[in-house]
C-alpha positions, -999 to +999 in steps of 0.1 A: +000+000+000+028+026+008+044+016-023+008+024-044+010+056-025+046+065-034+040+062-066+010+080-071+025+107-056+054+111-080+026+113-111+019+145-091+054+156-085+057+168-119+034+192-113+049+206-084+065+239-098+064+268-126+054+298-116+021+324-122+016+351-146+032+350-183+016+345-217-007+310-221-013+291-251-042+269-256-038+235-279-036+240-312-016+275-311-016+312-301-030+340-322-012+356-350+010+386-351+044+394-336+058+368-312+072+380-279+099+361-263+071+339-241+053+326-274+082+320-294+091+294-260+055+282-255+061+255-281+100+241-270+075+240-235+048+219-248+076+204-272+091+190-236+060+186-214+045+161-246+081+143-248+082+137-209+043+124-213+054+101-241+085+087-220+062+080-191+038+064-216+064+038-225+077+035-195+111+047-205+129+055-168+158+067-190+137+092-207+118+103-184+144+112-166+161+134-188+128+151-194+134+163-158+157+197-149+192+188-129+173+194-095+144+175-100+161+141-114+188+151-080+155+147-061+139+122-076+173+102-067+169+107-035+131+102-028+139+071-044+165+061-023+149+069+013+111+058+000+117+033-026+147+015-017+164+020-050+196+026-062+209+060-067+199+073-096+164+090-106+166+066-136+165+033-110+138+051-087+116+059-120+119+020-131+106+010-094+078+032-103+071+023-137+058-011-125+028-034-119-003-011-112+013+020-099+032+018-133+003+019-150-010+051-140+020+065-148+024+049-184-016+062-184-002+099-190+009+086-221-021+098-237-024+132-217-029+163-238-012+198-231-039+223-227-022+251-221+012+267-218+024+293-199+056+311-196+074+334-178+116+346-184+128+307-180+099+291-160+064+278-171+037+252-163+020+233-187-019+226-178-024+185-188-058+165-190-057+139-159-036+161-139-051+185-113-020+203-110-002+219-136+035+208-151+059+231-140+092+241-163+126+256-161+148+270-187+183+248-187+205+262-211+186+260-244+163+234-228+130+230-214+130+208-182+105+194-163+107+203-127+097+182-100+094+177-063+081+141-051+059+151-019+046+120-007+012+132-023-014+122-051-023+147-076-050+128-093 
């Protein structure tokens, strides 16, 4: 049961972050006209929120984890050393995860869809069906990462 627990709450984790305020995006694109520096990032943000869906939909621990900024996969490490008993990497937590029915709810996201998309200097959040809390994002060099912060919660 803790285990179930555990790893609903690190579907939620990804939405633990971004930040308020910026421009947002709904599916299918913004309006036309000149693009300020938010919109010209909105897509490389749902570019990397829809790649870090799809690694979690094929339960690819690997993947997933690079989809994740420094911090979070530092985090995710960690978590999954003290709560899961894993190894220490956020790659061997995410594949403790990614298993049996837990694992499932996670591979679910798979077919999640980016609603919106906001962004602000080098953070963001991405709004996603299934998930009550929105994706939160950080600007890594020329990246998008996801950030995350495994609370011990459930977010759906």
């Amino acid at each position: 049961m803790k285990f179930v627990v555990l790893c609903l709450a690190l579907v939620a984790l990804a939405g633990c972050g971004g930040s308020g305020g910026g421009s947002a995006t709904p599916a299918g694109g913004g309006t036309p006209g000149a693009a300020s520096p938010a919109d010209s990032a909105e897509p490389k943000v749902r570019a990397a929120v829809e790649g870090y869906l799809k690694a979690l939909g094929r339960g690819d621990a690997v993947a997933t984890c690079e989809a994740f900024s420094e911090r979070s996969r530092e985090d995710i490490a960690t978590f999954g050393l003290k709560k899961l008993k894993s190894r220490e990497t956020c790659a061997d937590a995410m594949r403790k995860l990614l298993v049996g029915q837990p694992g499932n709810r996670l591979k679910a996201l798979g077919s999640a869809r980016v609603l919106t998309v906001e962004v602000s200097g080098d953070s963001g959040k991405a709004k996603v069906t299934g998930l009550d809390t929105p994706i939160g994002v950080v600007r890594e060099g020329a990246a998008w990462r996801i950030l995350s912060q495994p609370t011990g919660k459930k977010d759906f």
